[in-house]
Backbone as JSON Lines, residues from 0, in Angstrom:
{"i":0,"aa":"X","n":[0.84,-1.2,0.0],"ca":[0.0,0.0,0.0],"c":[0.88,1.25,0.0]}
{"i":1,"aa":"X","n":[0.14,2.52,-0.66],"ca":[1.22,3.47,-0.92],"c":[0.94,4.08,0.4]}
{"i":2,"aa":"X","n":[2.41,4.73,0.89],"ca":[2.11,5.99,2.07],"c":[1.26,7.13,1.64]}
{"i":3,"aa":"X","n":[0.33,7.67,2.95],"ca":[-0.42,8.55,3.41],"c":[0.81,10.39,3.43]}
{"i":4,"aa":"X","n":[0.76,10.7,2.22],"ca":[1.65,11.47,1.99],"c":[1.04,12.56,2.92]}
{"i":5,"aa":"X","n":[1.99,13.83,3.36],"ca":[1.34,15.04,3.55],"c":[1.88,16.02,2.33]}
{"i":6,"aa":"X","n":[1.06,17.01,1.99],"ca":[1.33,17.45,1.35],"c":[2.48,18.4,1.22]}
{"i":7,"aa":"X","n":[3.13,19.11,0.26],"ca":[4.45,20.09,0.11],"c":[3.82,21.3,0.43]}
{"i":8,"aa":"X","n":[3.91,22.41,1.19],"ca":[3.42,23.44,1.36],"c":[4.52,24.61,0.49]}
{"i":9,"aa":"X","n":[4.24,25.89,0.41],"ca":[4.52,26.86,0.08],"c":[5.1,28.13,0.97]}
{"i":10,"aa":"X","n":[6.12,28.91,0.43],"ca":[6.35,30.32,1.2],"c":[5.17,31.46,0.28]}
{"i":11,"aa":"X","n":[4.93,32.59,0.94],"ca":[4.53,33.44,0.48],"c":[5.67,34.3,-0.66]}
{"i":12,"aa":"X","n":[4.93,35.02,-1.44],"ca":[5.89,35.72,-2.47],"c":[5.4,36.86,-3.32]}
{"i":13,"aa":"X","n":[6.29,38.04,-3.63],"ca":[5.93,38.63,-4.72],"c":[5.8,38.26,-6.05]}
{"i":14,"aa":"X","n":[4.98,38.8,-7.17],"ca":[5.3,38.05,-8.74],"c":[6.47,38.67,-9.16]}
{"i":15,"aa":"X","n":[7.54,37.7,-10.15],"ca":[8.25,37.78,-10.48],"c":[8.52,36.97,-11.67]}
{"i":16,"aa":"X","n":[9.22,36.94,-12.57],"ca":[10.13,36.38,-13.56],"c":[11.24,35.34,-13.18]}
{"i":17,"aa":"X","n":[11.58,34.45,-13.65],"ca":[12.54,33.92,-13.88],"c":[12.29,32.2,-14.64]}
{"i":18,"aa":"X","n":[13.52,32.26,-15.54],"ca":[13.42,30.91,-16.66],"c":[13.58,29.62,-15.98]}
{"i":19,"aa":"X","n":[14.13,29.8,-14.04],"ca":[13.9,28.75,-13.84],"c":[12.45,28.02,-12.91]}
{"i":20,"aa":"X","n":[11.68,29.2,-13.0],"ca":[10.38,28.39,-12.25],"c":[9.24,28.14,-13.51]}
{"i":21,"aa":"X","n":[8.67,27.38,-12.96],"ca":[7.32,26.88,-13.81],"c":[6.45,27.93,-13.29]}
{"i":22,"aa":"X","n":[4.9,28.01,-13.65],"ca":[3.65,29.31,-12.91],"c":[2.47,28.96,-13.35]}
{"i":23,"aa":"X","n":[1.82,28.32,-12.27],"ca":[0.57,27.69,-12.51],"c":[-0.1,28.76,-11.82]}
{"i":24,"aa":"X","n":[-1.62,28.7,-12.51],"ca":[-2.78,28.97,-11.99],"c":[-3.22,28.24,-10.45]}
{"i":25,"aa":"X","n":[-3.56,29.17,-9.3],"ca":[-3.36,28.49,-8.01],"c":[-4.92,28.55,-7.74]}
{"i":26,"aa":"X","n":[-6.06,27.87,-7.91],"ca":[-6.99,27.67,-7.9],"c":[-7.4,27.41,-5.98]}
{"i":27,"aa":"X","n":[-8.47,28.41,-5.75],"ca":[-9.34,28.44,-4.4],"c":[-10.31,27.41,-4.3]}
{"i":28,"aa":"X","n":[-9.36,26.13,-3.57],"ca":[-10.05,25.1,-3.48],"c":[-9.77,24.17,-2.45]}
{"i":29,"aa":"X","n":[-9.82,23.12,-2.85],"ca":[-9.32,22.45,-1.5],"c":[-8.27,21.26,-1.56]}
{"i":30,"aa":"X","n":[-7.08,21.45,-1.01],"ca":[-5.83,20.3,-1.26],"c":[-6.48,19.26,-1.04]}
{"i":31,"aa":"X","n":[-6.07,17.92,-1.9],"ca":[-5.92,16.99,-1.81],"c":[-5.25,15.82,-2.43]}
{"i":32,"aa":"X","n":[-4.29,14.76,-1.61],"ca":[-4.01,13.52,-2.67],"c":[-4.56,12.51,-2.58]}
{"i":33,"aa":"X","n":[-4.41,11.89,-3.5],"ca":[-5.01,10.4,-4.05],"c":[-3.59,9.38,-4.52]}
{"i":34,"aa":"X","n":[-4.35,8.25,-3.92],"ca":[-3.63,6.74,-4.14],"c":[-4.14,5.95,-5.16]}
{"i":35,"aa":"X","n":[-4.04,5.43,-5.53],"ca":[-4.2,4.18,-6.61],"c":[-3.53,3.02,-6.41]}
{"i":36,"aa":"X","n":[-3.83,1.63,-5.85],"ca":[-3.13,0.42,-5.95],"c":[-4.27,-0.7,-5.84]}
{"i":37,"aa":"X","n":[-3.86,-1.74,-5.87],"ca":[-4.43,-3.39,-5.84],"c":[-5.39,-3.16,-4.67]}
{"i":38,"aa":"X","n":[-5.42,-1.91,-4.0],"ca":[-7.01,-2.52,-2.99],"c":[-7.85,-0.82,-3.05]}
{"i":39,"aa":"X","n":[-7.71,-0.63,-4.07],"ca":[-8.54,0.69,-4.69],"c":[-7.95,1.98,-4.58]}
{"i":40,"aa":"X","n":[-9.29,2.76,-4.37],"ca":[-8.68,4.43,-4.46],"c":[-8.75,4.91,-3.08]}
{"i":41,"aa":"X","n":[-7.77,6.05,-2.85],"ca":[-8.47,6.5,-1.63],"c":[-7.67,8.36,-1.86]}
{"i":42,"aa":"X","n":[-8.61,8.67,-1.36],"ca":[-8.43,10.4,-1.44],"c":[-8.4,11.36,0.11]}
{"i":43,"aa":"X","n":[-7.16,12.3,0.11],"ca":[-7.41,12.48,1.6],"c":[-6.95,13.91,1.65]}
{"i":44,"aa":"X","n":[-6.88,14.91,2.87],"ca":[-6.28,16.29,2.76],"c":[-5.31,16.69,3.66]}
{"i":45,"aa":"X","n":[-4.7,17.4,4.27],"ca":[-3.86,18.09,4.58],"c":[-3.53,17.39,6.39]}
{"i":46,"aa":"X","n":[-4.94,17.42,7.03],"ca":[-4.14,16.5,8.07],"c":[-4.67,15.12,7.73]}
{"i":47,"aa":"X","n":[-4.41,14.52,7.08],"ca":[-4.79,12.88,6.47],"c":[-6.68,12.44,6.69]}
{"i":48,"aa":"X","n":[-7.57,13.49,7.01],"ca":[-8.56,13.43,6.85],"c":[-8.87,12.36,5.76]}
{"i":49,"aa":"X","n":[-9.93,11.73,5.63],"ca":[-10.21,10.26,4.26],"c":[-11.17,11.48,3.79]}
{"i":50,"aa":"X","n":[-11.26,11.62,2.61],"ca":[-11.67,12.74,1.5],"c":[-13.04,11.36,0.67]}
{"i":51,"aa":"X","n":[-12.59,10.47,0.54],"ca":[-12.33,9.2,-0.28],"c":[-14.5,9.34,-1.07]}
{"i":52,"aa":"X","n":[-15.33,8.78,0.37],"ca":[-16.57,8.68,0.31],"c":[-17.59,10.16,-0.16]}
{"i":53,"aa":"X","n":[-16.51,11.27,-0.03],"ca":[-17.32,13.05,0.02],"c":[-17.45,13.12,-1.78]}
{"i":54,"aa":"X","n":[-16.2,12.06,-2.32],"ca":[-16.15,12.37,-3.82],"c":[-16.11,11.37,-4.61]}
{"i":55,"aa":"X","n":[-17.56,10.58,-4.84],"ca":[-17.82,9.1,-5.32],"c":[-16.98,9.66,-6.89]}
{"i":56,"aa":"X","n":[-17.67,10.52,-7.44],"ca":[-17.39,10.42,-9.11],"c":[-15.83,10.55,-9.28]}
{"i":57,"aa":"X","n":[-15.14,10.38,-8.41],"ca":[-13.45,10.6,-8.32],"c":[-12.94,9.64,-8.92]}
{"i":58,"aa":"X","n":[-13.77,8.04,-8.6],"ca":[-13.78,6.71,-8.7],"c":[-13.08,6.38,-10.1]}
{"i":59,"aa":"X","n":[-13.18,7.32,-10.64],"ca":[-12.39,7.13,-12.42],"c":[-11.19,7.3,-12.01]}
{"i":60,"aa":"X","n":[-10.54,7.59,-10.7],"ca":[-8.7,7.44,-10.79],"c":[-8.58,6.01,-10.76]}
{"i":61,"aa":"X","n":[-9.59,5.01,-10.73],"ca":[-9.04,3.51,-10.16],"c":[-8.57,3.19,-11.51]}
{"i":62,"aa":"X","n":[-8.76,4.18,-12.38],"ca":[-8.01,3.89,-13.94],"c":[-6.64,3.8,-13.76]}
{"i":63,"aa":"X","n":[-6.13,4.57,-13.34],"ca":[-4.57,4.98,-13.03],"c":[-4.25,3.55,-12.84]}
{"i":64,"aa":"X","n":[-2.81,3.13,-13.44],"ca":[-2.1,2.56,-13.44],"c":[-2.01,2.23,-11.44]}
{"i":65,"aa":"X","n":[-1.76,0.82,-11.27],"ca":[-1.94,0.54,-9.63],"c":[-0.16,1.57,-9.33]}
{"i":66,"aa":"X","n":[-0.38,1.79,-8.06],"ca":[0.97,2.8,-7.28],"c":[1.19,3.99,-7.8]}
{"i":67,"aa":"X","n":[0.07,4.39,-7.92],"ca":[-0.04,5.55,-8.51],"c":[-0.49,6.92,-7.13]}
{"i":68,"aa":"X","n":[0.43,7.67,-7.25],"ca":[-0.23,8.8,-6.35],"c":[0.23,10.5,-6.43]}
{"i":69,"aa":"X","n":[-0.94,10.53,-6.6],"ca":[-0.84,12.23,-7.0],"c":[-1.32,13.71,-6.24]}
{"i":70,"aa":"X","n":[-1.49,14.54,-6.61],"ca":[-1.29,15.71,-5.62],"c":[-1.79,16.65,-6.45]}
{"i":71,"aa":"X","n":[-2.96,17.26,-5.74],"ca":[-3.53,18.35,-6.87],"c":[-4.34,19.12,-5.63]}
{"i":72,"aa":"X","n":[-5.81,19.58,-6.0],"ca":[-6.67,20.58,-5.55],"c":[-8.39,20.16,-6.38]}
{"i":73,"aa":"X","n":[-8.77,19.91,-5.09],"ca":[-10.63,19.81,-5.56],"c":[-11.01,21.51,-6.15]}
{"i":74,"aa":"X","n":[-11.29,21.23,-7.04],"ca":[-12.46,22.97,-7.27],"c":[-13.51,22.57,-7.73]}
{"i":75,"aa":"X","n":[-14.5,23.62,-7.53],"ca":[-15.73,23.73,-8.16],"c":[-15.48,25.18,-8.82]}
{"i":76,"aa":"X","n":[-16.72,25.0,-9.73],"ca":[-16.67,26.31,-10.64],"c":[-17.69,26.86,-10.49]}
{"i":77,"aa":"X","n":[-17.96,28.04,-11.31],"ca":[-19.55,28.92,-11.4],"c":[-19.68,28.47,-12.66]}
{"i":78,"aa":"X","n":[-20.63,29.25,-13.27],"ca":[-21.4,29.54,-14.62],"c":[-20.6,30.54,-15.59]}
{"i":79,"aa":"X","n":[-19.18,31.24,-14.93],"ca":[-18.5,31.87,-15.65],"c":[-17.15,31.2,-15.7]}
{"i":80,"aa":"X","n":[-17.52,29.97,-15.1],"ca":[-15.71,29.23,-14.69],"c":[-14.87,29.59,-13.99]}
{"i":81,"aa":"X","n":[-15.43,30.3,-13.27],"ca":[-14.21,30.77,-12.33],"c":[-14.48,29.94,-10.57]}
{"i":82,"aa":"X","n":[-13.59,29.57,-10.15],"ca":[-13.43,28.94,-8.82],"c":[-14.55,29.59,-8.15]}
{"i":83,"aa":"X","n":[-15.3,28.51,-6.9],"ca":[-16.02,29.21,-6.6],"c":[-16.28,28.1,-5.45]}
{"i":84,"aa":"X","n":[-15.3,28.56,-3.93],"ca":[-14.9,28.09,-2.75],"c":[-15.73,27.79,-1.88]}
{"i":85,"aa":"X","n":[-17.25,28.53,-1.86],"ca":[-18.16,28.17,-0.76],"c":[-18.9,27.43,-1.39]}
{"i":86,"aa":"X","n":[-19.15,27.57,-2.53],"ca":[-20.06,26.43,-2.74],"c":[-19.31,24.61,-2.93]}
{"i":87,"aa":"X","n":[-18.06,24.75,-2.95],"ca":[-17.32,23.12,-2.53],"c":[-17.22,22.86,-1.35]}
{"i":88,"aa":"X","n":[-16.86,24.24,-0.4],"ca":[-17.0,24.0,1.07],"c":[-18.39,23.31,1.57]}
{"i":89,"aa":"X","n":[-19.18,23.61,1.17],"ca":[-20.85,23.52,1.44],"c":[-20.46,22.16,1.09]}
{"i":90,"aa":"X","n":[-20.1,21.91,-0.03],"ca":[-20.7,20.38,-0.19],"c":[-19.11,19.36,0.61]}
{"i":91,"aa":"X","n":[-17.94,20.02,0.21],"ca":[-16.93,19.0,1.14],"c":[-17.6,18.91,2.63]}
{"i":92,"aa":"X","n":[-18.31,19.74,3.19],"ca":[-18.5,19.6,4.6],"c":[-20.07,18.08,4.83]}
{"i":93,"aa":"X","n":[-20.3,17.76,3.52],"ca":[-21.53,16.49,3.81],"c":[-20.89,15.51,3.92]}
{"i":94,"aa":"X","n":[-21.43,14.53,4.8],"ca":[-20.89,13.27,5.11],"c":[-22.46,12.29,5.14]}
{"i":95,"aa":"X","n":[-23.56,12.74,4.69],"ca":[-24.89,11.68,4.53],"c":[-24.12,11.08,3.36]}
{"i":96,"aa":"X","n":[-24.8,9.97,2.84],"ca":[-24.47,9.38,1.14],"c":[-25.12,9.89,0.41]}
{"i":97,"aa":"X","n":[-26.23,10.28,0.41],"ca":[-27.45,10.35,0.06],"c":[-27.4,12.2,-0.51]}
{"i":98,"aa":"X","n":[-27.51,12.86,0.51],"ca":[-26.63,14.32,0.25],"c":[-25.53,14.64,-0.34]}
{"i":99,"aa":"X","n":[-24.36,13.41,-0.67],"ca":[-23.42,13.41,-1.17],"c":[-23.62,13.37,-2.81]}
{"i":100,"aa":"X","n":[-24.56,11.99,-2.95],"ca":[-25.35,12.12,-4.28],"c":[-26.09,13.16,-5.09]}
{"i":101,"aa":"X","n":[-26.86,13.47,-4.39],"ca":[-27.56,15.12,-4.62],"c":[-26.47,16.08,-4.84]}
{"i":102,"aa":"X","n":[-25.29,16.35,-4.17],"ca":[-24.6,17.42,-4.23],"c":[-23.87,17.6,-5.68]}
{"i":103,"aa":"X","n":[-23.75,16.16,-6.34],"ca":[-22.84,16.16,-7.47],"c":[-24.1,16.68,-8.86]}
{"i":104,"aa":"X","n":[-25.18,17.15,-8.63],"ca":[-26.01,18.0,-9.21],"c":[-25.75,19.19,-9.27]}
{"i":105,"aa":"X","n":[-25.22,20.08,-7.72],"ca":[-25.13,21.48,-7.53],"c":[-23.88,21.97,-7.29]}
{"i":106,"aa":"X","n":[-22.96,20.84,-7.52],"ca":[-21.66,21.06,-7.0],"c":[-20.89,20.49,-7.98]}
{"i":107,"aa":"X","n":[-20.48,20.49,-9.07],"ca":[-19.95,19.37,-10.35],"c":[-18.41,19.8,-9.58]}
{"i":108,"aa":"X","n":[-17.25,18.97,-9.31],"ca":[-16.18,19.13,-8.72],"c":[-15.16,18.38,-9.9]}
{"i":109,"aa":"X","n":[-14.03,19.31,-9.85],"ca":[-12.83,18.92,-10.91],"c":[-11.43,18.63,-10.06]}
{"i":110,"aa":"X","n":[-10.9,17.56,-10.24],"ca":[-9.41,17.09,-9.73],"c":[-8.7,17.65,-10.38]}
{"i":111,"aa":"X","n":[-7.71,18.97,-10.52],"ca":[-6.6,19.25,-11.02],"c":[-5.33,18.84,-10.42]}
{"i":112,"aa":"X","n":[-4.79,18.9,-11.0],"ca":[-3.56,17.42,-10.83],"c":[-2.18,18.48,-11.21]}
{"i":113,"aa":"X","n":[-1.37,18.25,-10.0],"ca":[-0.06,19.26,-10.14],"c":[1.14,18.65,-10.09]}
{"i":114,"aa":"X","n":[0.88,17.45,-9.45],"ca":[2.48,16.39,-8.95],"c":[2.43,15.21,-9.54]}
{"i":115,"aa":"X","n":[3.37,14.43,-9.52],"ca":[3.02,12.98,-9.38],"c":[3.73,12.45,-8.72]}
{"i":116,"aa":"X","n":[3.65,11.94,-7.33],"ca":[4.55,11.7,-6.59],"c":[4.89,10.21,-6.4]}
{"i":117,"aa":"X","n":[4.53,8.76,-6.92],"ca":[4.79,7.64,-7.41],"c":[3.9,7.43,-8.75]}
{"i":118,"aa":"X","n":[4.53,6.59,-9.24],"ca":[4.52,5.67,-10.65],"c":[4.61,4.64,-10.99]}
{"i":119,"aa":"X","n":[3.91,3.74,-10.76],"ca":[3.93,2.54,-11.06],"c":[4.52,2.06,-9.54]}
{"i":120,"aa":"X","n":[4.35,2.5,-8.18],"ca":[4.99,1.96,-7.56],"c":[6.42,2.76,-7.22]}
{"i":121,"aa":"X","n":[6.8,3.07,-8.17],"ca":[8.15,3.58,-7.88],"c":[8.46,5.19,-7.37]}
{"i":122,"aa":"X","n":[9.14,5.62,-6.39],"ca":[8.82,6.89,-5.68],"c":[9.34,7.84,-6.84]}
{"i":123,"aa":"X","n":[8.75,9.03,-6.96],"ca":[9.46,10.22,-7.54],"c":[9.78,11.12,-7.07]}
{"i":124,"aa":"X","n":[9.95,11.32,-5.62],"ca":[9.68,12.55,-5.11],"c":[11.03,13.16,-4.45]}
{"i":125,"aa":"X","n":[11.78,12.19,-5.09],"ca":[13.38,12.99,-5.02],"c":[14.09,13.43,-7.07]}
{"i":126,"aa":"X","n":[12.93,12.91,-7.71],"ca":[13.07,13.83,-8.91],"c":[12.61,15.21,-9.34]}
{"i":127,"aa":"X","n":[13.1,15.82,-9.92],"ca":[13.16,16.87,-10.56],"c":[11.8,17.61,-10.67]}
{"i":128,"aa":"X","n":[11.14,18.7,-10.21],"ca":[9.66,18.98,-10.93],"c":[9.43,19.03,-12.46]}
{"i":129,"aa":"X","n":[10.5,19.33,-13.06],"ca":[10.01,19.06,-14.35],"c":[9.92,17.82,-14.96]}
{"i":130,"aa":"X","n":[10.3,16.79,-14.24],"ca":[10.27,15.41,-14.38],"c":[8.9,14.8,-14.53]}
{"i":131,"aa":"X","n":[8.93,15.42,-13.13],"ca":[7.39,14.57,-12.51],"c":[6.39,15.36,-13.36]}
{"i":132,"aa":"X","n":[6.56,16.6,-13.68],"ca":[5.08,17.52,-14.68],"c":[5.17,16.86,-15.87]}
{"i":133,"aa":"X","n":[6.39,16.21,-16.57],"ca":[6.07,15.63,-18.24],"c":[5.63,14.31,-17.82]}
{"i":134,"aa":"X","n":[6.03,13.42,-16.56],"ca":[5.46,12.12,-16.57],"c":[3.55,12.17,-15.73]}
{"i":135,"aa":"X","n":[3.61,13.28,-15.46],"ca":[1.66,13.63,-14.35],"c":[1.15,14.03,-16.18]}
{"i":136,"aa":"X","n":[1.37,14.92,-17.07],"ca":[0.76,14.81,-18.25],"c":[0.57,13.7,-18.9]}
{"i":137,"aa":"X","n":[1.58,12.95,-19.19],"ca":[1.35,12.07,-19.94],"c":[0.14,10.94,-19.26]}
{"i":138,"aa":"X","n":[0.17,10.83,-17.7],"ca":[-0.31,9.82,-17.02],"c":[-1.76,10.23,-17.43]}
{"i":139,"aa":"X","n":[-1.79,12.11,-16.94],"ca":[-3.77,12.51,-17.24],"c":[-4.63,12.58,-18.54]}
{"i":140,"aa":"X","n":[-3.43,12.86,-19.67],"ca":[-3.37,12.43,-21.16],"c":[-4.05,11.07,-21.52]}
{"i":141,"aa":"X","n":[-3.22,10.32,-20.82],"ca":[-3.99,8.61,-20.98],"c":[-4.63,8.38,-20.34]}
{"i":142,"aa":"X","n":[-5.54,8.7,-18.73],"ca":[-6.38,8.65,-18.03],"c":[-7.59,9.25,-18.88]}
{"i":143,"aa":"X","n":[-7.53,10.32,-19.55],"ca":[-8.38,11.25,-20.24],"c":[-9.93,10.99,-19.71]}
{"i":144,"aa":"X","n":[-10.58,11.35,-18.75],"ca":[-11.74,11.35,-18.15],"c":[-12.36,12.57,-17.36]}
{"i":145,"aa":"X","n":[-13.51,12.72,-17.7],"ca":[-14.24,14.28,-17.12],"c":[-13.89,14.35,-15.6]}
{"i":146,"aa":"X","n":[-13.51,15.42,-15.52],"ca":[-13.44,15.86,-14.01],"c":[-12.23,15.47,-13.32]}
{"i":147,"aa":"X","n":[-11.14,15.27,-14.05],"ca":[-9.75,14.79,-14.27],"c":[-8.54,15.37,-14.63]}
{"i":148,"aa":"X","n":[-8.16,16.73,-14.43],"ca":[-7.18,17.54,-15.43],"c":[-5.92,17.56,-14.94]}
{"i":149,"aa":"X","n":[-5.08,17.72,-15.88],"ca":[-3.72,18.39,-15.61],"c":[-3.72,20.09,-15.28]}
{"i":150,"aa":"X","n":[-2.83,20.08,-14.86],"ca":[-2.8,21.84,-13.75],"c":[-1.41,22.56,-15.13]}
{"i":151,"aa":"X","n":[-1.71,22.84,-16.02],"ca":[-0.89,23.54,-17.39],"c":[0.07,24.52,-16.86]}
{"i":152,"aa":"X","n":[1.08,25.05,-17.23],"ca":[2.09,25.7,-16.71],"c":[2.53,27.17,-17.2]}
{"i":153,"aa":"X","n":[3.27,27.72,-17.37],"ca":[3.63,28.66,-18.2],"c":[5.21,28.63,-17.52]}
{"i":154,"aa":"X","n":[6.46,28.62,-18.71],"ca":[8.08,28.58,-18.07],"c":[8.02,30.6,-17.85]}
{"i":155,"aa":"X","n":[9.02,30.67,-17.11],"ca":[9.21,32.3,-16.88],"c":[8.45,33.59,-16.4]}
{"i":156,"aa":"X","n":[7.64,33.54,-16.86],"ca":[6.58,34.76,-17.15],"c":[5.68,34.64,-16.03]}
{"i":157,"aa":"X","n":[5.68,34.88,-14.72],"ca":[5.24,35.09,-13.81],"c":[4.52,36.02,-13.86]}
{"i":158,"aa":"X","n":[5.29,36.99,-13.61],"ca":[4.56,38.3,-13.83],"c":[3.34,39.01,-14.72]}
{"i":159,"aa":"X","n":[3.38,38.29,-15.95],"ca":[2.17,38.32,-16.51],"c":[1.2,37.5,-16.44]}
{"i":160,"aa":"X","n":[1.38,36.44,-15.98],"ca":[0.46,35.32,-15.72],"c":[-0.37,35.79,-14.51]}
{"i":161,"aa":"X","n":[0.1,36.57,-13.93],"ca":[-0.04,37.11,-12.64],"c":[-1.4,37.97,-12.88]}
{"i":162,"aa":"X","n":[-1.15,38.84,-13.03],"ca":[-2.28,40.1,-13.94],"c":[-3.11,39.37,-14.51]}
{"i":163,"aa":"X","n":[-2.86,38.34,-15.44],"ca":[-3.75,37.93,-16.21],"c":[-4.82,37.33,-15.31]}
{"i":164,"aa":"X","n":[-4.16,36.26,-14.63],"ca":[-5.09,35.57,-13.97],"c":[-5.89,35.79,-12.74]}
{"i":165,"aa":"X","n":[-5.59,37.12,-12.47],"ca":[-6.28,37.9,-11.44],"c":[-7.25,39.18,-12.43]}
{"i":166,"aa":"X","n":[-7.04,39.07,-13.53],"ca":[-8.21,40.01,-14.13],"c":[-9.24,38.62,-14.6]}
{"i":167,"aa":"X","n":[-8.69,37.66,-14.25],"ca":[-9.72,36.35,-15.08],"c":[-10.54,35.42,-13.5]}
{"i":168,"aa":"X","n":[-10.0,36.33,-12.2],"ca":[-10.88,36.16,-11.0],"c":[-10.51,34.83,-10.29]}
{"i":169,"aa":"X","n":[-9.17,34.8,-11.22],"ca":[-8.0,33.69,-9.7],"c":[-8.13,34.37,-8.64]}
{"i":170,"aa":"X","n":[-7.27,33.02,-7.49],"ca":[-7.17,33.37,-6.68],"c":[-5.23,34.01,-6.41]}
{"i":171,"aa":"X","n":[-4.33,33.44,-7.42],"ca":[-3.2,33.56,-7.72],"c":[-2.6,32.72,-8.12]}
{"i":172,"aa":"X","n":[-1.19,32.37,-8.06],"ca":[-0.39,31.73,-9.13],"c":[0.57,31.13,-8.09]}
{"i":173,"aa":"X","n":[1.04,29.81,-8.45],"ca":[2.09,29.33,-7.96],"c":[3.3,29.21,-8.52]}
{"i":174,"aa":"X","n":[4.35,29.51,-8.25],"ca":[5.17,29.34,-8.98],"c":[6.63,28.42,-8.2]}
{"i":175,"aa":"X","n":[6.63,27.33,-9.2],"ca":[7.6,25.93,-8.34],"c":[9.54,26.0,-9.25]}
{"i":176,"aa":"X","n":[10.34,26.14,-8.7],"ca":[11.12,26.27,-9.32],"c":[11.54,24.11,-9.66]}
{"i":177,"aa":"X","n":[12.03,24.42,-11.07],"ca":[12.1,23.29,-12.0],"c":[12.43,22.19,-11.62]}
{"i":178,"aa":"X","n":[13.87,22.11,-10.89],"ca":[14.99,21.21,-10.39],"c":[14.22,20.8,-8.95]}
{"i":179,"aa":"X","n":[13.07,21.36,-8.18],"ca":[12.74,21.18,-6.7],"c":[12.58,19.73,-6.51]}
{"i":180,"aa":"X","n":[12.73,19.29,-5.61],"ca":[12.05,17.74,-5.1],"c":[10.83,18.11,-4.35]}
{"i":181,"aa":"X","n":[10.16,16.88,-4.05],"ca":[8.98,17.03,-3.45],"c":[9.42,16.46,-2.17]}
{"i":182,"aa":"X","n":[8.58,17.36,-0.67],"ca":[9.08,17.73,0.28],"c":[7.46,17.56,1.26]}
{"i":183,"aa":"X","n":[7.22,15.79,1.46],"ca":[6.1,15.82,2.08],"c":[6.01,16.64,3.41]}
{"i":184,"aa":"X","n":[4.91,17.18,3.85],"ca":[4.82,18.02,4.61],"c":[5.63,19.12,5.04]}
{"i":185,"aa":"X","n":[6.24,19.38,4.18],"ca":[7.56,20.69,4.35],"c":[7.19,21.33,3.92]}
{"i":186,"aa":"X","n":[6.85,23.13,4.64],"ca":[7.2,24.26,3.79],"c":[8.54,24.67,3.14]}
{"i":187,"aa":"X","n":[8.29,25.13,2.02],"ca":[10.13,25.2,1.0],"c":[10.05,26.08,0.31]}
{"i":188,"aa":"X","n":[10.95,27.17,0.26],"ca":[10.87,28.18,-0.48],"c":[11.3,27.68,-2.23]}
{"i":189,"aa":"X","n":[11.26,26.38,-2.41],"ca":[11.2,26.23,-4.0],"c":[9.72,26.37,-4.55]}
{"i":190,"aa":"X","n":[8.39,26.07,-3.44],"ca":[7.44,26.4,-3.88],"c":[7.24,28.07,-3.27]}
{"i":191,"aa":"X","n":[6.45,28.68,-4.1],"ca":[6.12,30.22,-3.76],"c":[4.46,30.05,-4.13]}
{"i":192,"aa":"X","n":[3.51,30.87,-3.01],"ca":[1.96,31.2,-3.57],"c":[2.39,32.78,-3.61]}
{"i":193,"aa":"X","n":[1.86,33.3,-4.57],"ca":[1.92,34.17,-5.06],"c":[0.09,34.72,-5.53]}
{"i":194,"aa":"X","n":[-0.7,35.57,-4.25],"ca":[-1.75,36.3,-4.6],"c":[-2.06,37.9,-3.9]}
{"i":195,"aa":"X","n":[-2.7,38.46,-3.53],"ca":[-2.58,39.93,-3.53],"c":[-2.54,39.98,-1.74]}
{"i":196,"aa":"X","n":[-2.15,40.49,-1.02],"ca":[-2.07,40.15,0.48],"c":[-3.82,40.12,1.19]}
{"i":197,"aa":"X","n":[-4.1,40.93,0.91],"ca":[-5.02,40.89,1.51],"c":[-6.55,39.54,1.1]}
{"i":198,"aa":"X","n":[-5.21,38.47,0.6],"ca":[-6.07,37.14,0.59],"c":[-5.03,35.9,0.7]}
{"i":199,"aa":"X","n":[-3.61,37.03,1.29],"ca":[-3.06,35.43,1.84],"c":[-3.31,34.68,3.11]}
{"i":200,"aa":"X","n":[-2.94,33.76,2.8],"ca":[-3.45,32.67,3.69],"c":[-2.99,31.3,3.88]}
């Protein structure tokens, strides 16, 4: 069975430039990873809370190749696509089944996918981030199923990604420098959140 990872946390940061970080879109949602092996799926958050039963339609990771485990963020959206935090809170906080069912009516929820921290079994999390981002594409590429995405990047350009995605009603941008390892439960200044202060957090 794979370990109960904790997740890599972040320093706070200004936007900036440089060719050696990656700069994702940092979506207002809710951390979580997922396992994949020979005795199913299981999904969990930040203090190892079981996520697993809150998000039946998730059940399409049991596609993933077995030893598989990854690291992303639950969101929900609006009607304009943009993140939209209380209404996933509302529904992450049900634990009936029955309410859980109903909710995936008013609450349609998307797995974006940022790491891949084993493969087939085998650990990655003393490789490279740009390692693990061409082998997590290729993995969500061949998974290809609704409510399933890869977390897309931009090399350098922080700074405009920045603007952009705060006139498009992000919440901000992460930006991971290339060469980092993954650092369960460690804050590390190779990851940076990067959003306007008066919504850090």
């Amino acid at each position: 069975m794979l370990p109960q990872v904790m997740p890599m946390l972040a320093v706070a940061a200004e936007p900036f430039d440089s060719p050696e970080y990656c700069f994702e879109i940092k979506y207002d949602g809710v951390r979580a990873l997922a396992a994949v092996d020979e005795t199913g799926w299981r999904l969990w958050g930040r203090e190892r809370a079981d996520y697993t039963a809150r998000y039946p339609e998730l059940e399409v990771l049991r596609r993933l190749p077995a030893g598989t485990l990854v690291d992303g963020e639950l969101v929900a959206f609006d009607a304009d696509g943009r993140p939209h935090l209380r209404r996933l809170l509302r529904r992450h906080g049900l634990t009936d089944p029955w309410r859980i069912r109903q909710a995936r009516h008013w609450c349609r929820v998307r797995y974006v996918l940022f790491d891949l921290l084993y493969h087939r079994g085998r650990c990655l999390m003393q490789e490279q981030l740009v390692r693990r981002r061409e082998m997590l594409a290729d993995v969500c590429e061949k998974l290809d199923v609704p409510g399933v995405e890869f977390s897309h990047a931009v090399m350098g350009a922080g700074t405009t990604l920045y603007q952009q995605i705060l006139a498009a009603g992000y919440e901000g941008v992460m930006a991971k420098h290339l060469r980092s390892a993954y650092r369960p439960g460690k804050r590390s200044a190779t990851w940076k959140k990067i959003k306007p202060r008066s919504r850090s957090r």
